[in-house]
C-alpha positions as CSV (number, residue, x, y, z in Angstrom):
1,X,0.0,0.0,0.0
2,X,2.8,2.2,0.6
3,X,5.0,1.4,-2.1
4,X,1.3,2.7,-4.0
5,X,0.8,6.3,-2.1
6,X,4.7,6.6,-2.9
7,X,4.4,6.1,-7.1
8,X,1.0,8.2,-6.5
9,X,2.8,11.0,-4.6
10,X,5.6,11.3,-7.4
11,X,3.6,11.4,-10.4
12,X,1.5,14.0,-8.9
13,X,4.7,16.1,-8.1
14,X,6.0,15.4,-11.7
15,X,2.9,16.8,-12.6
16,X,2.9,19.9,-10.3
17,X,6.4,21.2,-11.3
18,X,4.9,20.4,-14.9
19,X,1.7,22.4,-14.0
20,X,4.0,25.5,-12.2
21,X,6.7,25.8,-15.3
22,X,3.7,26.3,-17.5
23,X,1.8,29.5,-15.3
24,X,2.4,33.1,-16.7
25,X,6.1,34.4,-15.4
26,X,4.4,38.2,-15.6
27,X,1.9,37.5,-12.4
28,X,2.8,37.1,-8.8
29,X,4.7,39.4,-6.5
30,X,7.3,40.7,-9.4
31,X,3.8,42.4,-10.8
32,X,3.0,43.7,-7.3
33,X,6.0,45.2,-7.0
34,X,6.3,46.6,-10.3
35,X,3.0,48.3,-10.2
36,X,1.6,46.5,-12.9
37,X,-2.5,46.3,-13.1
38,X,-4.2,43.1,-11.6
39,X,-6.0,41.1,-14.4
40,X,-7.7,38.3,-14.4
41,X,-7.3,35.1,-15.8
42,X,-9.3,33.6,-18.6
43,X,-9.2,30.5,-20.9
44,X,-6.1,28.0,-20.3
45,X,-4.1,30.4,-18.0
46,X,-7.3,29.8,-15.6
47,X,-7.2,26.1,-16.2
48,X,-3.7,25.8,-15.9
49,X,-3.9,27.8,-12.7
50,X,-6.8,26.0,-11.2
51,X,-5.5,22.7,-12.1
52,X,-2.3,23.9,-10.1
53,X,-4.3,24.4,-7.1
54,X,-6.1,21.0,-7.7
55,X,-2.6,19.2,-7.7
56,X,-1.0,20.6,-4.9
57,X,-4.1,19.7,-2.4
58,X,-3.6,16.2,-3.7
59,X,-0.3,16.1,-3.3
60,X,-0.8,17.3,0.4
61,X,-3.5,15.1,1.0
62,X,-1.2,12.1,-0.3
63,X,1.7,13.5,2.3
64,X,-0.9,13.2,5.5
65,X,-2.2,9.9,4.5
66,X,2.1,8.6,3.6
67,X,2.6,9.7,7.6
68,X,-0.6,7.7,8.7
69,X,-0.1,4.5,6.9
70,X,2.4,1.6,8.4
């Protein structure tokens, strides 16, 4: 079962750096500081974002349950 939650845990890590490398560079705090506008997101910059989000509570989810199981 662990060896499982472990090939589990790394594909959806693969996929989260995948998922990360492919946001916008131009948003986060380098636009805050910048000054530039907020915008929002539309089409696959909004997928891509949302599936981010997706992956990384999956990915902690997998984590807890790794410390639980014997």
């Amino acid at each position: 079962m662990r060896s499982v939650l472990l090939i589990i845990q790394l594909v959806v890590a693969i996929t989260l750096v995948g998922l990360i490398l492919l946001q916008n560079s131009k948003g986060g705090l380098t636009a805050g500081v910048g000054g530039e506008a907020y915008r929002t997101k539309r089409g696959a910059e909004k997928v891509i974002f949302s599936a981010t989000i997706v992956a990384g509570v999956i990915f902690f989810i997998i984590s807890i349950i790794n410390l639980l199981v014997k």
